[in-house]
VMD Tcl script that builds the backbone (N, CA, C; Angstrom):
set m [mol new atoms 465]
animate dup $m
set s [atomselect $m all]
$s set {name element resname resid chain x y z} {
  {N N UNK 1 A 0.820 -1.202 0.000}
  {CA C UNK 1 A 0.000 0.000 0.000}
  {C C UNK 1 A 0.863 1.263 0.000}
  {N N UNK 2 A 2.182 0.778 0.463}
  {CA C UNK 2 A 2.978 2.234 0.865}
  {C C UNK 2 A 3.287 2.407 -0.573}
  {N N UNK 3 A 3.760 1.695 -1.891}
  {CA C UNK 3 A 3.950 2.135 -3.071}
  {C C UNK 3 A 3.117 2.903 -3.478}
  {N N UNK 4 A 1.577 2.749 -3.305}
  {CA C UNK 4 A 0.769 3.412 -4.039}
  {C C UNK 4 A 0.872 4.678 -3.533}
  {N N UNK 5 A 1.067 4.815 -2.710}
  {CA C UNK 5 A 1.124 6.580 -2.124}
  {C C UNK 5 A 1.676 7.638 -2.854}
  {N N UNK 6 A 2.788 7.256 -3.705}
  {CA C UNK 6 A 3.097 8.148 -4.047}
  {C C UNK 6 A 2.203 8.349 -5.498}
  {N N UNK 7 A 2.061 7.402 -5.680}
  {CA C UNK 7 A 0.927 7.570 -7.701}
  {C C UNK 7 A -0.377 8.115 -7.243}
  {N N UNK 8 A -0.672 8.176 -6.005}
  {CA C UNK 8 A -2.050 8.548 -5.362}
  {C C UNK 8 A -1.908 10.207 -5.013}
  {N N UNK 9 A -0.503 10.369 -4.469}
  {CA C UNK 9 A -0.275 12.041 -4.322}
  {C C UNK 9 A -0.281 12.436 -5.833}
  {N N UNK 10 A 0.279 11.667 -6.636}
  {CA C UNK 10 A 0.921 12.415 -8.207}
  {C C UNK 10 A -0.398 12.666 -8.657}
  {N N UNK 11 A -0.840 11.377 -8.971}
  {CA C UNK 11 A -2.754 11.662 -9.353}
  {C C UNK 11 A -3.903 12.941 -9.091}
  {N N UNK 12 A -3.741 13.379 -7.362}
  {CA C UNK 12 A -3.979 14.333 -6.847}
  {C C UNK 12 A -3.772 15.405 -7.346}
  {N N UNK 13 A -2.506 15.600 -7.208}
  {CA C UNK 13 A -1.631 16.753 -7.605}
  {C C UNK 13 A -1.666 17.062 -9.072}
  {N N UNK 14 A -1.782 16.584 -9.985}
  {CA C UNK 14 A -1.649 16.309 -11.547}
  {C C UNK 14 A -3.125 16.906 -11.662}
  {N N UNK 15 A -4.773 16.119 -11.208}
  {CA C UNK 15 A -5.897 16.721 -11.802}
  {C C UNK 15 A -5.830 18.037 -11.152}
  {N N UNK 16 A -5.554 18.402 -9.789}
  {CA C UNK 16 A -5.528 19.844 -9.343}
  {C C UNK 16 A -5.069 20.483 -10.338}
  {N N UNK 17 A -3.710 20.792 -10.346}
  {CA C UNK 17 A -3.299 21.589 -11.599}
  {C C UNK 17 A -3.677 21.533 -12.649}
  {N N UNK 18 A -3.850 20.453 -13.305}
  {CA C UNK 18 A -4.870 20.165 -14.684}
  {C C UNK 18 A -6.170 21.067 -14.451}
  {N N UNK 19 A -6.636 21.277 -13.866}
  {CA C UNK 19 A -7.989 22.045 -13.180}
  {C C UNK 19 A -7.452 23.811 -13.452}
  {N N UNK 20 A -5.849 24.091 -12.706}
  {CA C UNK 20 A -6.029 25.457 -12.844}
  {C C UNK 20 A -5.500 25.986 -14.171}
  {N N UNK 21 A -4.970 24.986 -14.950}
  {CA C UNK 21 A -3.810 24.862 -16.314}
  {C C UNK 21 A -4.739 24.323 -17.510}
  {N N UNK 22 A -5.983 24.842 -17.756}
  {CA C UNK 22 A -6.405 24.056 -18.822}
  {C C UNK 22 A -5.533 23.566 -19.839}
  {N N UNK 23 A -5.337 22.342 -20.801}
  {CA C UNK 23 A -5.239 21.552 -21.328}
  {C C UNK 23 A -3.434 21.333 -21.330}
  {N N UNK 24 A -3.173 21.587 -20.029}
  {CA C UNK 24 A -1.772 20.931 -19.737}
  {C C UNK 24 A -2.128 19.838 -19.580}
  {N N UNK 25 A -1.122 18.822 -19.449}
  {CA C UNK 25 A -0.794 17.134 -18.974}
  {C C UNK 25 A 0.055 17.291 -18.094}
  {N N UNK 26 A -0.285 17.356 -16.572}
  {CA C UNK 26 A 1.026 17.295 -15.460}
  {C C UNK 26 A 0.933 15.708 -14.962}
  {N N UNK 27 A 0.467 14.619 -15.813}
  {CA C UNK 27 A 0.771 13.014 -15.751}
  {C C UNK 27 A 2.456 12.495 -16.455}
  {N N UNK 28 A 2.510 13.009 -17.227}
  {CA C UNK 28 A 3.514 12.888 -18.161}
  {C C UNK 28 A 5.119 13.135 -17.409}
  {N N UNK 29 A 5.149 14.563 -16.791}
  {CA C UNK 29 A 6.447 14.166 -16.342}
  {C C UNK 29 A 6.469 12.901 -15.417}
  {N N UNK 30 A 5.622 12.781 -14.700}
  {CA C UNK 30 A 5.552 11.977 -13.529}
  {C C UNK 30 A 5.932 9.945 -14.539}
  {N N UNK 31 A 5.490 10.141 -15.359}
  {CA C UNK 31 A 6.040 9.030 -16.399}
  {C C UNK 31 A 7.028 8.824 -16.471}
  {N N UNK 32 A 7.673 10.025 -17.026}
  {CA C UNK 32 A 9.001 10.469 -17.537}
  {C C UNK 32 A 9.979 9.887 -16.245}
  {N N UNK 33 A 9.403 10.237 -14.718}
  {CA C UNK 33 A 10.481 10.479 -13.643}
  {C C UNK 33 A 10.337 8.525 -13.535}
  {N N UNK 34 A 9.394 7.914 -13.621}
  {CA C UNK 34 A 9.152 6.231 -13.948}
  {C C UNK 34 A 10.031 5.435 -14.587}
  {N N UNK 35 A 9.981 6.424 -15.951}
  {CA C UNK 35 A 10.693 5.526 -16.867}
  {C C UNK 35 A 12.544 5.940 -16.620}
  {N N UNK 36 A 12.579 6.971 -16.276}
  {CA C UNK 36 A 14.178 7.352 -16.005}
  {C C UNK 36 A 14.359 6.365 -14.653}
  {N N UNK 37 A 13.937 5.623 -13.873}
  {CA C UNK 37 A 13.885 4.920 -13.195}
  {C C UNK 37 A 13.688 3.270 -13.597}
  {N N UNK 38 A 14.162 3.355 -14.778}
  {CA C UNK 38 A 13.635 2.061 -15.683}
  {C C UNK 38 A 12.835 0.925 -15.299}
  {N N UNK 39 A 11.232 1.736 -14.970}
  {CA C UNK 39 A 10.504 0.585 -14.691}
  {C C UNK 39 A 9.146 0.897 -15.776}
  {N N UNK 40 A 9.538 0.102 -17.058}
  {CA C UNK 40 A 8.969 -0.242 -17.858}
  {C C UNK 40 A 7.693 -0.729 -17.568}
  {N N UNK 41 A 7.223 -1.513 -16.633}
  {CA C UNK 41 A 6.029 -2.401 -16.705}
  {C C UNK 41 A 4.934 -1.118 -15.569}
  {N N UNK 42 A 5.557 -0.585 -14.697}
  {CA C UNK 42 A 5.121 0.308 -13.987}
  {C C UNK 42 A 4.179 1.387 -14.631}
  {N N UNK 43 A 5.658 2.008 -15.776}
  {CA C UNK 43 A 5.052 3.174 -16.383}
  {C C UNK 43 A 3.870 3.512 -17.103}
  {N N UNK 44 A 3.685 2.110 -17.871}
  {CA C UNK 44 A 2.850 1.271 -18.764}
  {C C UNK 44 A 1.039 1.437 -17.826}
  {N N UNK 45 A 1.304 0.535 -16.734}
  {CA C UNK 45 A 0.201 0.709 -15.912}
  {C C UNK 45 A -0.134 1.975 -15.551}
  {N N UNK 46 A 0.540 2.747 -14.877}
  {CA C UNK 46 A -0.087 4.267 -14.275}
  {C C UNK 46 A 0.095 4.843 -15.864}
  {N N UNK 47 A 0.627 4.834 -16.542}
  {CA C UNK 47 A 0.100 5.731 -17.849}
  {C C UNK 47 A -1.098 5.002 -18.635}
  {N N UNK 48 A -1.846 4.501 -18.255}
  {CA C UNK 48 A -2.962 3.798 -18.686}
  {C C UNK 48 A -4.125 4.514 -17.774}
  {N N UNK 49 A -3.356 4.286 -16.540}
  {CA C UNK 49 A -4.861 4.713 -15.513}
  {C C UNK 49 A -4.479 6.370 -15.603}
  {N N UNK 50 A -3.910 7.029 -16.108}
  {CA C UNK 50 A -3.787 8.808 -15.955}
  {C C UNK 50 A -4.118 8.761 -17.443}
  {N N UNK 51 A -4.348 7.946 -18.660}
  {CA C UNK 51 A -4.407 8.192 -19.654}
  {C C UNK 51 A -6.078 8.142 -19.610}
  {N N UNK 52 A -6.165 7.141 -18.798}
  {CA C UNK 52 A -8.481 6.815 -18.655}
  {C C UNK 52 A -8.901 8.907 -17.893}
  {N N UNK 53 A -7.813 8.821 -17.464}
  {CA C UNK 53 A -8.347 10.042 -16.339}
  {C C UNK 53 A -8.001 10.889 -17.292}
  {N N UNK 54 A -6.464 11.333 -18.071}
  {CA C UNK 54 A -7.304 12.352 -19.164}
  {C C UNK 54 A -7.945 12.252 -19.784}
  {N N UNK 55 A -8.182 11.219 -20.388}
  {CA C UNK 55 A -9.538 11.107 -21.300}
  {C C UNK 55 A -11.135 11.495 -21.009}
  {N N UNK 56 A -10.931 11.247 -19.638}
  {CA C UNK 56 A -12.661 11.251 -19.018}
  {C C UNK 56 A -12.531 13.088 -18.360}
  {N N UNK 57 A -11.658 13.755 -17.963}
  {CA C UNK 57 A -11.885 14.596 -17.431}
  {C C UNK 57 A -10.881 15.705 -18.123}
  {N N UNK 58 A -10.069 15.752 -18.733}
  {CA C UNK 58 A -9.317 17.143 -19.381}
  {C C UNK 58 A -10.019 17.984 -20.452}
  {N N UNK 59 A -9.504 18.345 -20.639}
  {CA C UNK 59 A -10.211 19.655 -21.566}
  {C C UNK 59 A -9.972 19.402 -23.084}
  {N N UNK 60 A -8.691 18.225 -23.277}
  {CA C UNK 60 A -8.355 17.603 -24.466}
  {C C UNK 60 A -9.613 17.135 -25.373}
  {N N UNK 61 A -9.140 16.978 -26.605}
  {CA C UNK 61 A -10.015 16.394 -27.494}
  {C C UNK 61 A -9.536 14.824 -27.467}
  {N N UNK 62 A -10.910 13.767 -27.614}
  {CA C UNK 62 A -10.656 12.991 -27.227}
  {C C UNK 62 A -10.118 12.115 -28.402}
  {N N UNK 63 A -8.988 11.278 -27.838}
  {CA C UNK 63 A -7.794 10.699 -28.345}
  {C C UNK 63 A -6.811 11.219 -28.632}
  {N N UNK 64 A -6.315 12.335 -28.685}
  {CA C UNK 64 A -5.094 13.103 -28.827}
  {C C UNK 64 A -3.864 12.868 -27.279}
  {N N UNK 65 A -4.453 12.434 -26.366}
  {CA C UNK 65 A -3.816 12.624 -25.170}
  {C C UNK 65 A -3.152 10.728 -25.873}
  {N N UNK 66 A -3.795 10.061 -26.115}
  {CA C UNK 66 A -3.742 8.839 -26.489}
  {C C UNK 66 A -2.014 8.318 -27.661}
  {N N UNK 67 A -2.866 9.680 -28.525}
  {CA C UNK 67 A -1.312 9.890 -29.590}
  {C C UNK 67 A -0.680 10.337 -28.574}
  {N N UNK 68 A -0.637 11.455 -28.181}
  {CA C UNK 68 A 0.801 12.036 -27.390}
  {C C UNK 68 A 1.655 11.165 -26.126}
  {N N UNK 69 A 0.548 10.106 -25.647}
  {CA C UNK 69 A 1.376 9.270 -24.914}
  {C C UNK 69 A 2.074 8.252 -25.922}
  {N N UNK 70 A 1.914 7.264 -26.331}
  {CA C UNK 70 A 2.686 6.779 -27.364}
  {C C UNK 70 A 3.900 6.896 -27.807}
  {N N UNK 71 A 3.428 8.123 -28.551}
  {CA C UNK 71 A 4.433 8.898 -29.099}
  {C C UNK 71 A 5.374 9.169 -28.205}
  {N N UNK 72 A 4.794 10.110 -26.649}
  {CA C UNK 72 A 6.069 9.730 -25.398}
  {C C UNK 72 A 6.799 9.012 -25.389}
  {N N UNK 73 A 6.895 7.095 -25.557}
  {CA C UNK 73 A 7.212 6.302 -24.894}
  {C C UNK 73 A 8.253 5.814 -26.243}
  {N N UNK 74 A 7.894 6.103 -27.441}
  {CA C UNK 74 A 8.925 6.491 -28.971}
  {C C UNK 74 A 9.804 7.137 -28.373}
  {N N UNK 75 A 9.381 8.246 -27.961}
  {CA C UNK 75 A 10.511 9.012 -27.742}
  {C C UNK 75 A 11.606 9.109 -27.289}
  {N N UNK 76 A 10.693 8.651 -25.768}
  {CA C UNK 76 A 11.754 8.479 -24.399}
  {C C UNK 76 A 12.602 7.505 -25.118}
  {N N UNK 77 A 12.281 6.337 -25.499}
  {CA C UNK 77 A 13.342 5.293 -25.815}
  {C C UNK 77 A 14.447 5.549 -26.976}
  {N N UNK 78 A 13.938 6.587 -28.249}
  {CA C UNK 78 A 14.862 6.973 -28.817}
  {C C UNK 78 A 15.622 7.939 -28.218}
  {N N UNK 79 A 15.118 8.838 -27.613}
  {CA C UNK 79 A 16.296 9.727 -26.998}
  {C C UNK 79 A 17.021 9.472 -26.065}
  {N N UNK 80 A 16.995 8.434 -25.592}
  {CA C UNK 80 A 17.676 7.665 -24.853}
  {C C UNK 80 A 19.212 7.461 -25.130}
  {N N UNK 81 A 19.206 6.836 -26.081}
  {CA C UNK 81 A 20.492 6.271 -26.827}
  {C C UNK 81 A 20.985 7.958 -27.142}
  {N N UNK 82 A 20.781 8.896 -27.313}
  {CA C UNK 82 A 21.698 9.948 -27.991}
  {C C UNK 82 A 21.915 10.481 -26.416}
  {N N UNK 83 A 21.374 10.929 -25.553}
  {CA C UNK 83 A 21.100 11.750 -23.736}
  {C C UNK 83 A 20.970 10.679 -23.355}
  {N N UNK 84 A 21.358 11.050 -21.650}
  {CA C UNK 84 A 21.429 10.230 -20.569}
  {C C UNK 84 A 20.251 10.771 -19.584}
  {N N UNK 85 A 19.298 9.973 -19.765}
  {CA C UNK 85 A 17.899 10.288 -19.203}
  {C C UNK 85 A 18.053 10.717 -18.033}
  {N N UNK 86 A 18.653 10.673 -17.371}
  {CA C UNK 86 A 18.758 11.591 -15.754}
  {C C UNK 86 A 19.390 13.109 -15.729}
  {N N UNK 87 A 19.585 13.143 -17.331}
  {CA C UNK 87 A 20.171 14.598 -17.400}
  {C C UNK 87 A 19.079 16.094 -17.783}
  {N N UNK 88 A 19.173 16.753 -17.174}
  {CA C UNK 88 A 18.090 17.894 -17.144}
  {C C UNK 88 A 17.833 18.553 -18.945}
  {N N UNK 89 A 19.056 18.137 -20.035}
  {CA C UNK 89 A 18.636 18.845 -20.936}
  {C C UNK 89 A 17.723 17.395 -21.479}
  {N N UNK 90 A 17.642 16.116 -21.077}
  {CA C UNK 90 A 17.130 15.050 -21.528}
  {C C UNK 90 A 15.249 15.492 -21.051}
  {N N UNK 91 A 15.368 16.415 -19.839}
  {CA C UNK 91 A 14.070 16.512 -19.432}
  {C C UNK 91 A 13.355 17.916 -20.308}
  {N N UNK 92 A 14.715 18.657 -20.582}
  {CA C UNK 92 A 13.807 19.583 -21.479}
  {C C UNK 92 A 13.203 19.623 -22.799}
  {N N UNK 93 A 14.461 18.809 -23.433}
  {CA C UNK 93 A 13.945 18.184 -24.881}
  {C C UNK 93 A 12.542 17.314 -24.642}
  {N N UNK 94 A 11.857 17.073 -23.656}
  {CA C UNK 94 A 11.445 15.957 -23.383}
  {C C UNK 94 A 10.229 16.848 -23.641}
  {N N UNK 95 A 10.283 17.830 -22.547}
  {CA C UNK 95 A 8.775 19.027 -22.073}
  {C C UNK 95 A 8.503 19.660 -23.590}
  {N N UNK 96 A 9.677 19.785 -24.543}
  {CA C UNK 96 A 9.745 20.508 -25.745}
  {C C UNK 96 A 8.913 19.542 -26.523}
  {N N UNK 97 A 9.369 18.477 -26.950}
  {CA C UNK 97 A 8.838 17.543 -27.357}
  {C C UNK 97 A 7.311 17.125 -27.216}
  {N N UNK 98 A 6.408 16.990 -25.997}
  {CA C UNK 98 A 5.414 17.176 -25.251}
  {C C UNK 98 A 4.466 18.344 -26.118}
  {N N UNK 99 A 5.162 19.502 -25.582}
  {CA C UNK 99 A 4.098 20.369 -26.040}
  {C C UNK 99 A 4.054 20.465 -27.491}
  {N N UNK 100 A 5.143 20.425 -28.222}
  {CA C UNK 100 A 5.106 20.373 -29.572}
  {C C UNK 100 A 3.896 19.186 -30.336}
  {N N UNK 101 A 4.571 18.392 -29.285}
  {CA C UNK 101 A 3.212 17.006 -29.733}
  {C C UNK 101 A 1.921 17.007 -29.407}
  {N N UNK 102 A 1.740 17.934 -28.231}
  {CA C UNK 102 A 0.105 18.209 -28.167}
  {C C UNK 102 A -0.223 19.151 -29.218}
  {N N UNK 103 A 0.176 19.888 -29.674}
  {CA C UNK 103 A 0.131 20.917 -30.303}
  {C C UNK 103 A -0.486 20.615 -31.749}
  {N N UNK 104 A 0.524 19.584 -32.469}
  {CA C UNK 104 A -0.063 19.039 -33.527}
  {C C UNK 104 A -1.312 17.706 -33.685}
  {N N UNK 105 A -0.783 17.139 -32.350}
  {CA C UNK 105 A -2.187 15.956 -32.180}
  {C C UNK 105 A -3.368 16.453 -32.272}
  {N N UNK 106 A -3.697 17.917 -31.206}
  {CA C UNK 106 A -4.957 18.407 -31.028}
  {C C UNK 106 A -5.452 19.117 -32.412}
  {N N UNK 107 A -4.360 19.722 -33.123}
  {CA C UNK 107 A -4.598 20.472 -34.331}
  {C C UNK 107 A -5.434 19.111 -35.197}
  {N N UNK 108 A -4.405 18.012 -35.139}
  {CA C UNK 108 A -4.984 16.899 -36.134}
  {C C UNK 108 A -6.541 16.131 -35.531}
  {N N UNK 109 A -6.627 16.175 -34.411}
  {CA C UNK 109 A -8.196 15.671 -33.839}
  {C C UNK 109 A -9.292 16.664 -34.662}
  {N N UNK 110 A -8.752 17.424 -34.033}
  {CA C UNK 110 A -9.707 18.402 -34.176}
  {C C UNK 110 A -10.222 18.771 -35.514}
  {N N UNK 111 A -8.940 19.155 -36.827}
  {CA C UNK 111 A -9.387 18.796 -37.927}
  {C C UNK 111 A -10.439 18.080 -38.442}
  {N N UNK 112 A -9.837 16.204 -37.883}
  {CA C UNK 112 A -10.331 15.616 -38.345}
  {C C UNK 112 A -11.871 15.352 -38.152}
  {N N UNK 113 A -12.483 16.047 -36.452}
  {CA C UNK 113 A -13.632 15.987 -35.676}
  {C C UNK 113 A -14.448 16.764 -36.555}
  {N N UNK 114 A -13.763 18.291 -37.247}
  {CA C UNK 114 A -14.139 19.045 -38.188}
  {C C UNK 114 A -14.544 20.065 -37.026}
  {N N UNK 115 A -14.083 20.493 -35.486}
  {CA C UNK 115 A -13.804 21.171 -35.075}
  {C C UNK 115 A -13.179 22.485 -34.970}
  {N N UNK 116 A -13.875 23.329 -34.660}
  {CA C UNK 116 A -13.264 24.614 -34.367}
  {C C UNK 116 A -12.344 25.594 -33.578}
  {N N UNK 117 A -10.902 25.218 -33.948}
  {CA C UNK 117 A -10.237 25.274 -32.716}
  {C C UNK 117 A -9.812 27.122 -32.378}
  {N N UNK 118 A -9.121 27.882 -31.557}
  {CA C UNK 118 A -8.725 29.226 -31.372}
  {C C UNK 118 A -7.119 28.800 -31.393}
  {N N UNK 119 A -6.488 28.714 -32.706}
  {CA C UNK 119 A -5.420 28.602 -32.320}
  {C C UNK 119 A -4.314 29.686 -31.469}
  {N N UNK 120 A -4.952 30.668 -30.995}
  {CA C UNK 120 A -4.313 31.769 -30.430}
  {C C UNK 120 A -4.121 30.806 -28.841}
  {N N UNK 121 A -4.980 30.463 -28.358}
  {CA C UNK 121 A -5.196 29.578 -27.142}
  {C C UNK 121 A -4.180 28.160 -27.189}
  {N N UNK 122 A -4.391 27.502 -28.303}
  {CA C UNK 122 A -3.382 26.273 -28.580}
  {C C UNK 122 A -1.980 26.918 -28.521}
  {N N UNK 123 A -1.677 28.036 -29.199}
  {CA C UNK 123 A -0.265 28.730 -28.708}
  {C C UNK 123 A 0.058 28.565 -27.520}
  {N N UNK 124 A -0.800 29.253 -26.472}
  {CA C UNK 124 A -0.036 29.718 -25.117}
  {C C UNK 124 A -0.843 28.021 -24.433}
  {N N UNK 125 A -1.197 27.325 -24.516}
  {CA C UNK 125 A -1.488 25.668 -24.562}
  {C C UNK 125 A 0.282 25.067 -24.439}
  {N N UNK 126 A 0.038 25.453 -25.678}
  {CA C UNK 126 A 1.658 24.536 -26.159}
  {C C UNK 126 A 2.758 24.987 -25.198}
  {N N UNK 127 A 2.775 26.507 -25.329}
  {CA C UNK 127 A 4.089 26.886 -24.491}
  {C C UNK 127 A 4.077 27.121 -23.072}
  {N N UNK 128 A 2.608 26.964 -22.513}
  {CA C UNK 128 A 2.686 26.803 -21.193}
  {C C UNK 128 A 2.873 25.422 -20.999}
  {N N UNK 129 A 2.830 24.385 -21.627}
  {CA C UNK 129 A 3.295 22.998 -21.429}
  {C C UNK 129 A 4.485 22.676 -21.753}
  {N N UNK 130 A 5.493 23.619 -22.435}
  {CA C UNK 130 A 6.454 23.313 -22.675}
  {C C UNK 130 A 7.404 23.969 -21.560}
  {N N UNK 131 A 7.086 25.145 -20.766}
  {CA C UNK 131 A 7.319 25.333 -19.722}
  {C C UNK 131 A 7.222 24.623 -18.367}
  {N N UNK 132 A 5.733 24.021 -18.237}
  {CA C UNK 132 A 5.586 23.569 -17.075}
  {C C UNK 132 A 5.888 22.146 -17.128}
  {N N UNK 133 A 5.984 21.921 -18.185}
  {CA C UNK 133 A 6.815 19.846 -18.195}
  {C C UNK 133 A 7.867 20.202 -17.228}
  {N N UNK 134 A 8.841 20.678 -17.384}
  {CA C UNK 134 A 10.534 20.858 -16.292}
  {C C UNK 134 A 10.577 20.814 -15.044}
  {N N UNK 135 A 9.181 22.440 -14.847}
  {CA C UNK 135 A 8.875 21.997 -13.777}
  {C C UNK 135 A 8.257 21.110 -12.584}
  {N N UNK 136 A 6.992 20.570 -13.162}
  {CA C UNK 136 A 6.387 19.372 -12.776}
  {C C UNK 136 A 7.407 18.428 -12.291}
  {N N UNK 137 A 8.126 17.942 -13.895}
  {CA C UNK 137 A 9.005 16.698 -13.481}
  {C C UNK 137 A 10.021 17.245 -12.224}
  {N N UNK 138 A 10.604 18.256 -12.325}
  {CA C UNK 138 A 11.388 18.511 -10.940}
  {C C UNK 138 A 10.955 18.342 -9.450}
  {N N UNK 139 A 9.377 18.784 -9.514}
  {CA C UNK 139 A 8.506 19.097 -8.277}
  {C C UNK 139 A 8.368 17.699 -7.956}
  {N N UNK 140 A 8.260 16.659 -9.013}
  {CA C UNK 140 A 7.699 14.970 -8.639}
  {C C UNK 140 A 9.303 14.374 -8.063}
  {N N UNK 141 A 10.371 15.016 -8.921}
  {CA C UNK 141 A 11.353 14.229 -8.167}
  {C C UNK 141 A 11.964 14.599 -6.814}
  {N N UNK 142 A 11.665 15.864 -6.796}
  {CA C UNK 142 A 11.912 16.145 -5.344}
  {C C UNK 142 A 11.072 15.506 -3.988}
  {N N UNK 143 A 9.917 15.513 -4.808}
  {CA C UNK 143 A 8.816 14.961 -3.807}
  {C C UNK 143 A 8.977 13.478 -3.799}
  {N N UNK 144 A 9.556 13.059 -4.559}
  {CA C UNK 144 A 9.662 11.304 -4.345}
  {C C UNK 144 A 10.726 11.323 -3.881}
  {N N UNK 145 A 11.845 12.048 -3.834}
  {CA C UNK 145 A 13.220 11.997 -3.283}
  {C C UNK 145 A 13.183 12.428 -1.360}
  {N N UNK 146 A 12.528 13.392 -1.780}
  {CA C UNK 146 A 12.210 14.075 -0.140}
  {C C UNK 146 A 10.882 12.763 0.961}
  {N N UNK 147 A 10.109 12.225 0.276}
  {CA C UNK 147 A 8.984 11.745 1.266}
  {C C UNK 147 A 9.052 10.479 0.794}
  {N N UNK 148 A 9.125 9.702 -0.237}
  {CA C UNK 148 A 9.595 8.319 -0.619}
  {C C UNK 148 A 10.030 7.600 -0.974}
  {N N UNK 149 A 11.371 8.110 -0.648}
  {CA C UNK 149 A 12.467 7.459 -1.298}
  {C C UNK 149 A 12.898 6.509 -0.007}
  {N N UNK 150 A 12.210 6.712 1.009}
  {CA C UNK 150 A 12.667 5.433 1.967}
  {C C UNK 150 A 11.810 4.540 1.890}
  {N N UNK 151 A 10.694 4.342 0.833}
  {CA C UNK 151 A 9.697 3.303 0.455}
  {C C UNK 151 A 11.031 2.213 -0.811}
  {N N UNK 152 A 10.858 1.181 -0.091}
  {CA C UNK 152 A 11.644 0.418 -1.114}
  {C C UNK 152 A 10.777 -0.350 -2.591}
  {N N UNK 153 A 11.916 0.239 -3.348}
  {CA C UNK 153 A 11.149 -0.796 -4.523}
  {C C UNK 153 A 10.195 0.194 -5.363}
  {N N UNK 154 A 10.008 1.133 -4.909}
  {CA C UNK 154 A 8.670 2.074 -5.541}
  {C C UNK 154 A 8.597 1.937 -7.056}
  {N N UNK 155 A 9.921 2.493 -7.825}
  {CA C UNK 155 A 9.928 1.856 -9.018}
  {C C UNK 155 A 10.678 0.690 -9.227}
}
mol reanalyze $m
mol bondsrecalc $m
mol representation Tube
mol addrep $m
């Protein structure tokens, strides 16, 4: 039970801000800090259950959160081999990457929904997510470093 505590604070913490940040993803770094922890089978599961929860409650169009995780998990593994995933420019390319990819997923949903989007809003969308990826992921590793990192095994 003590593992779950911390995916139960992240969860918390992630729809709050999702709430004051319309159509950010603050699930994603928390992935990111998973998989730099190389637990593959982990990441897989809680990005499934934060992927049901953006789907049912973000402001996203639905299935775009779907591409952009995916596409995450492409990523992470190719950029892998060129950066050393525990390195901070590995986390910014990462947040860059992110918002760039919501950016065009939602453009392409939406198209295709035959939706009407404000791309003036998808702008400051994109670059407030490309901002707040760094920070998130920093805030989750401190907070797993500071309160559970004496939980063994977490990832």
């Amino acid at each position: 039970m003590k593992k779950l505590s911390f995916f139960i604070v992240v969860t918390i913490i992630g729809i709050f801000l999702q709430s004051l940040f319309m159509g950010s993803d603050f699930f994603l770094p928390a992935i990111l800090l998973i998989l730099q922890n190389n637990n593959v089978h982990l990441a897989m599961i809680t990005g499934l259950g934060w992927l049901l929860i953006q789907e049912g409650v973000s402001s996203l169009p639905f299935g775009s959160v779907f591409l952009v995780y995916i596409a995450f998990y492409i990523a992470f593994y190719w950029l892998k081999f060129y950066l050393k995933t525990q390195s901070f420019w590995f986390v910014l390319i990462m947040g860059c990457f992110c918002g760039t990819l919501y950016y065009f997923s939602i453009s392409i949903i939406a198209e295709i929904s035959n939706f009407l989007i404000n791309f003036d809003i998808l702008t400051k969308n994109f670059l407030l997510q490309i901002i707040l990826f760094p920070c998130a992921w920093m805030f989750y590793n401190f907070l797993y470093k500071k309160y559970f990192s004496s939980i063994s095994n977490i990832f």
